[in-house]
C-alpha positions as CSV (number, residue, x, y, z in Angstrom):
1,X,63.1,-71.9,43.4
2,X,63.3,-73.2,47.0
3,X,61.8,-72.2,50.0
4,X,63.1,-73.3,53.5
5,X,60.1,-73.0,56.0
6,X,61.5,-73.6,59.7
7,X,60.1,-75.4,62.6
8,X,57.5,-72.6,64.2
9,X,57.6,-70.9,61.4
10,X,54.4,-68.2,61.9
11,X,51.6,-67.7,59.5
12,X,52.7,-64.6,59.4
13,X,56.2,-65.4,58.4
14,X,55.3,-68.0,55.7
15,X,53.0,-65.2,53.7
16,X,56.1,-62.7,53.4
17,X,57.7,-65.5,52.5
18,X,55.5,-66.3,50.1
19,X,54.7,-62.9,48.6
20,X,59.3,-62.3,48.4
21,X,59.5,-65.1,46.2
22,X,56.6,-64.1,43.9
23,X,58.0,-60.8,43.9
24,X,61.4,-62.3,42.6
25,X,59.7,-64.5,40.2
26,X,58.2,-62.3,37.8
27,X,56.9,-64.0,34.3
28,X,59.7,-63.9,31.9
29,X,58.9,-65.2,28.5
30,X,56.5,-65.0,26.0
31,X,52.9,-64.0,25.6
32,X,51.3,-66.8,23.5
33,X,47.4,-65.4,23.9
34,X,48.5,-62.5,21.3
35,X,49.1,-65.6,18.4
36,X,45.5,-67.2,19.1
37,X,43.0,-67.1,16.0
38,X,46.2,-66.2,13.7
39,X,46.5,-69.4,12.0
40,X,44.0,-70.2,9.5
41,X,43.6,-74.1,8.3
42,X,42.3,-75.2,5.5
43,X,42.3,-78.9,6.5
44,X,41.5,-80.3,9.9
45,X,44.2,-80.0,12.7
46,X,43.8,-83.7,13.5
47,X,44.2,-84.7,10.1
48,X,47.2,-82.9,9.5
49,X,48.7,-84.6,12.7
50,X,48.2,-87.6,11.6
51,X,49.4,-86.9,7.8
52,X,52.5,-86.0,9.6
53,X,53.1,-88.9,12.1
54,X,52.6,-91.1,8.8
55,X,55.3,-89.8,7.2
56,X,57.5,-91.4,10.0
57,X,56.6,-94.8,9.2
C-alpha cells in the first residue's frame, strides 16, 4: 500500500492518514501461534535439517 504525504502536509493530516490505511489493512491470513507446542520430535530439529539437506547431495 502507498501513501502520498504532500508538501505541508499537517501532523494532524498524516495521523488520519495513518490510522485510514491501518483501518483498510486489516490482518488477513492465518494464525500460526494456535500450531505452537503441537509438534512433538523425537530427534533434534537441527539434526533432522541437516539429514534432509544431505539427501540433496
Amino acid at each position: 500500500m502507498v501513501l502520498v504525504l504532500k508538501k505541508g502536509a499537517t501532523k494532524k493530516s498524516i495521523r488520519l492518514l495513518l490510522k485510514n490505511m491501518a483501518e483498510k489493512s486489516k490482518h488477513k491470513g492465518v494464525d500460526v501461534r494456535r500450531f505452537v507446542g503441537k509438534i512433538t520430535l523425537k530427534k533434534d530439529a537441527l539434526k533432522i535439517q541437516r539429514e534432509l539437506r544431505d539427501e540433496w547431495e
